[in-house]
SERO-4910 file (N, C-alpha, C, O; in steps of 0.05 Angstrom, whole numbers):
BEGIN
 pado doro    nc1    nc2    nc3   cac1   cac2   cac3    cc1    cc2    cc3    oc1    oc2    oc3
  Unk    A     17    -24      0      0      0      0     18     25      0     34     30     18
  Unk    A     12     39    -23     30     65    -26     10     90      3    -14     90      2
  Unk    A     22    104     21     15    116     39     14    152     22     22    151     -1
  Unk    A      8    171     30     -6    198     16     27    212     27     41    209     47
  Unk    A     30    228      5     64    239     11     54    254     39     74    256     54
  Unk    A     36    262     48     33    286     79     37    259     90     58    261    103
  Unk    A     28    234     91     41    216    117     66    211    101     78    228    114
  Unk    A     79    204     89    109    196     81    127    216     94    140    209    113
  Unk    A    128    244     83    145    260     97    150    254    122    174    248    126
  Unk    A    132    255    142    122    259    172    146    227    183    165    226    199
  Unk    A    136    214    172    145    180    175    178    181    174    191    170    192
  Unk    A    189    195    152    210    197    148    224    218    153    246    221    142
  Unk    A    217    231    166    221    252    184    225    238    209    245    247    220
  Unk    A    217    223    219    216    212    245    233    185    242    235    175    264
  Unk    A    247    170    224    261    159    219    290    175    216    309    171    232
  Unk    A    291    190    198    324    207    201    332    213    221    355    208    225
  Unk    A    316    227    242    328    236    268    331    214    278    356    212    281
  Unk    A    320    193    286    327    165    294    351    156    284    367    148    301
  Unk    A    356    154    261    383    140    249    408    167    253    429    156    258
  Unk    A    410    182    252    415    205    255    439    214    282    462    224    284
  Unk    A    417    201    303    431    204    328    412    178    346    389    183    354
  Unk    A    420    163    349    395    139    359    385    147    387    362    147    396
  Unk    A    412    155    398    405    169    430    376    186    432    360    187    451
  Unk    A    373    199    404    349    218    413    318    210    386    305    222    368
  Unk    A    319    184    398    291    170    371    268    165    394    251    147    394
  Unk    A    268    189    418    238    190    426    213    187    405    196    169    404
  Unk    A    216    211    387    195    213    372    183    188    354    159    182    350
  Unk    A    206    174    345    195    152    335    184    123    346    169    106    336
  Unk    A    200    123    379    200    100    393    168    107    412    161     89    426
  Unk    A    151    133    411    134    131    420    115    127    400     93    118    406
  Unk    A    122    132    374    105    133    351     99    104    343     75    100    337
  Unk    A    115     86    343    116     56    347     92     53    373     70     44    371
  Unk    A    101     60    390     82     48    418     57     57    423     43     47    440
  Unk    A     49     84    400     19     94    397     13     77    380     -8     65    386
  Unk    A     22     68    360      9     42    337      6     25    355    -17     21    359
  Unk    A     22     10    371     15     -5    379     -6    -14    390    -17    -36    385
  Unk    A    -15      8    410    -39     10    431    -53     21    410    -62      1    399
  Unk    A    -60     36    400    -74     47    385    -99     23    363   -124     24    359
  Unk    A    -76      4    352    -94    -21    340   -100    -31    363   -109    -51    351
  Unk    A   -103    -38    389   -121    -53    405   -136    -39    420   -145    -50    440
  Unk    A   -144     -9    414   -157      7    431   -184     11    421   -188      1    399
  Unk    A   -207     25    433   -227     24    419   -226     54    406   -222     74    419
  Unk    A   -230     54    371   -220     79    360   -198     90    365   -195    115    366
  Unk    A   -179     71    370   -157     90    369   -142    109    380   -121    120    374
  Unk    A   -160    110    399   -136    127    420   -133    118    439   -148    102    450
  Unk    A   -104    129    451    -83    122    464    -77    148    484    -68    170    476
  Unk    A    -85    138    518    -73    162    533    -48    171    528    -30    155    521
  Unk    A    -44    197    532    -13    202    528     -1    199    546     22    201    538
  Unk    A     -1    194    571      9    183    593     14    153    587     30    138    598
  Unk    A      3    150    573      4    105    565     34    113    561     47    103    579
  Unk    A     48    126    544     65    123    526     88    134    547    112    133    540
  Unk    A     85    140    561    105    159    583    108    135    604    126    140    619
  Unk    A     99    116    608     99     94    630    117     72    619    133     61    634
  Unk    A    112     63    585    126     46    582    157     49    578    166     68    565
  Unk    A    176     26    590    209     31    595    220     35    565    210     23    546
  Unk    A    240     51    564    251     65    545    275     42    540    281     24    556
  Unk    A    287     49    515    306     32    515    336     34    530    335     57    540
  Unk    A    360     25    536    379     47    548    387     54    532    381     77    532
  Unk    A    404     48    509    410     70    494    401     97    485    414    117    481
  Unk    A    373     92    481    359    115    479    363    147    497    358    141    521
  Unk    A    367    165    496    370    197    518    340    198    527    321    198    512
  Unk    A    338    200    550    307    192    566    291    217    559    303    238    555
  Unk    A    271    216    558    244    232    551    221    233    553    213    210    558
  Unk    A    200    251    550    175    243    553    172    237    525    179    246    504
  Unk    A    158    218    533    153    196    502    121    211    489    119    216    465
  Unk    A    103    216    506     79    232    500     83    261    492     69    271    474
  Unk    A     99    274    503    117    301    493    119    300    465    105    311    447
  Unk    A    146    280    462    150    283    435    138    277    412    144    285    390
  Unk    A    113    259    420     90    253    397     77    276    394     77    282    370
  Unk    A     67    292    408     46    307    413     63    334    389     50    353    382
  Unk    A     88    330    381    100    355    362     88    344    332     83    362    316
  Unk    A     83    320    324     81    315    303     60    307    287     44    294    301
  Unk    A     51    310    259     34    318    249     14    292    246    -10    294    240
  Unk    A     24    275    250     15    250    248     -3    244    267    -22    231    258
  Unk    A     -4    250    292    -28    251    313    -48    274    319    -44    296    311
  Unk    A    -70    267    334    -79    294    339    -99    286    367   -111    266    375
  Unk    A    -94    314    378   -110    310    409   -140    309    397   -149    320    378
  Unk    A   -158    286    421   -182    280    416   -191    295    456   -212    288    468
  Unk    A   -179    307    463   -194    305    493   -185    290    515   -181    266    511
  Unk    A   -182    301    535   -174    286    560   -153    265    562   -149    245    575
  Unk    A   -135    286    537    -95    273    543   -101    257    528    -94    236    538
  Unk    A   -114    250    501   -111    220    483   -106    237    465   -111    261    461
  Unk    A    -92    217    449    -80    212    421    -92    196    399    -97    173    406
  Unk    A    -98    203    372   -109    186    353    -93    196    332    -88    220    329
  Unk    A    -82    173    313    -80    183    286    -93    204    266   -115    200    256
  Unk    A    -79    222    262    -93    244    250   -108    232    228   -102    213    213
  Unk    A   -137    253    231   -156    233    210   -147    233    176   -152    215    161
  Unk    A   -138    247    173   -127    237    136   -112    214    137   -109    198    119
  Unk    A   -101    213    168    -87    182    161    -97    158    174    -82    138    175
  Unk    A   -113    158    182   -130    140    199   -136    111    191   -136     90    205
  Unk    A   -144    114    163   -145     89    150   -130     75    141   -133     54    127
  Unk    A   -111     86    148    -83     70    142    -70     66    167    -46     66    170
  Unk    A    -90     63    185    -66     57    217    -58     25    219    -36     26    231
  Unk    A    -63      2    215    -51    -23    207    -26    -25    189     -7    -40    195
  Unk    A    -25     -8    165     -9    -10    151     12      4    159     34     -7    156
  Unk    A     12     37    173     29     54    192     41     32    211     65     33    214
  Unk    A     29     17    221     41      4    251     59    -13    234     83     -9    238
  Unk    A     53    -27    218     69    -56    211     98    -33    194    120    -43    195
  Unk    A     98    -11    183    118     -3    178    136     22    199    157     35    194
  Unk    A    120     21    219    139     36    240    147     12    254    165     20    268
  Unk    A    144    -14    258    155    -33    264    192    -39    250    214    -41    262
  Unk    A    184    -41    221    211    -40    208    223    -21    214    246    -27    221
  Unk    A    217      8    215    238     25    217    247     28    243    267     42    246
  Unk    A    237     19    263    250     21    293    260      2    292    278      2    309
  Unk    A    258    -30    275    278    -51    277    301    -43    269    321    -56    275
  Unk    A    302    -15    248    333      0    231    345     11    256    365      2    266
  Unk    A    333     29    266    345     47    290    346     31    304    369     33    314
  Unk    A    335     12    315    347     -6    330    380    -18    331    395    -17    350
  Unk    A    386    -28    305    412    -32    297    426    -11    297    448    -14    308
  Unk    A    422      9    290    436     30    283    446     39    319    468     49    326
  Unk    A    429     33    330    435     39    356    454     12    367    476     13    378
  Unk    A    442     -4    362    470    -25    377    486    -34    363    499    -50    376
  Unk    A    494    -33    340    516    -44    320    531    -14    305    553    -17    295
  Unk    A    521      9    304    538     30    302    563     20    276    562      3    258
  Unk    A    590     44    288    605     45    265    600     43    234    581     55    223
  Unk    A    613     31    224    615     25    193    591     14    183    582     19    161
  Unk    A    581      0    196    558    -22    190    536     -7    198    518    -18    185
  Unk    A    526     13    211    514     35    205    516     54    189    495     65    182
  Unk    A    536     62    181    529     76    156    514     68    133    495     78    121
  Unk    A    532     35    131    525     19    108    493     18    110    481     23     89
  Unk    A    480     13    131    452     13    139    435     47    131    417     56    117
  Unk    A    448     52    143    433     81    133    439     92    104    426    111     95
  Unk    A    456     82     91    457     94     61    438     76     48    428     85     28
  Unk    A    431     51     56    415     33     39    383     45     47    364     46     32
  Unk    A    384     56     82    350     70     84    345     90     59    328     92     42
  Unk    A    367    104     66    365    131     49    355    121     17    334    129      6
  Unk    A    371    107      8    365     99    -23    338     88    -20    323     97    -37
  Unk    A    328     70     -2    306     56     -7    283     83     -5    263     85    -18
  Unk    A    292    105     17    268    120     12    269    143    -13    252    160    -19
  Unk    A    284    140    -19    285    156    -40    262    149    -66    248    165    -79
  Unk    A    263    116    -67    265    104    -91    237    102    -86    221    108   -104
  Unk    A    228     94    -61    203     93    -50    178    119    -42    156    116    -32
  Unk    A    187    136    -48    180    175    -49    183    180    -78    172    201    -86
  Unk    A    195    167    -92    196    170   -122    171    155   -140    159    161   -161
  Unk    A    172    136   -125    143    120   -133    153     92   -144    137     74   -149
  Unk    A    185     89   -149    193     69   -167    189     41   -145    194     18   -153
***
């Protein structure tokens, strides 16, 4: 499923800073954990406190995990501290989860295998999103 370039940007936006500096992939490691809860919730939302309770990784630089969601365009407040996928992208929240899964499995590596073998990893993200934002 090809996703609408306003969610692609956003997605990949939240992947570079992750690969980038892994220490500071709040934004994406709560973005992962609102999909998550989010498909077993009723409609979709997810307190923002949910996301602030669950343990961070250690590599990760500690943060409010609900903070840093709450900057990005991808969610939107529904009332009383919850979070839902912003509605242009809503119908695509199954398919969002299963690919913020892969890309936190990238930052993941990137965070514990580093050096050389991260780069190599991140020049191959880069190309794939390129090619993948291109439409090929």
């Amino acid at each position: 499923m090809r996703f609408p370039k306003a969610l692609r940007d956003p997605l990949a936006h939240l992947v570079v800073a992750a690969v980038s500096d892994p220490t500071h992939a709040a934004p994406l490691w709560a973005f992962r954990n609102f999909c998550r809860l989010a498909l077993h919730s009723e409609g979709g939302s997810v307190p923002d406190r949910a996301l602030d309770a669950l343990p961070q990784p250690p590599w990760m630089a500690p943060s409010v995990a609900g903070e840093a969601l709450k900057e990005s365009p991808l969610v939107a407040p529904v009332g009383g501290g919850r979070l839902v996928l912003a509605s242009v992208f809503a119908r695509y929240l199954p398919a969002v989860a299963q690919q913020v899964e892969t890309y936190w499995a990238a930052a993941q590596a990137f965070a514990e295998q580093g050096g050389a073998r991260r780069a190599g990893l991140a020049g191959a993200l880069e190309c794939g999103a390129a090619l993948y934002n291109a439409g090929l």
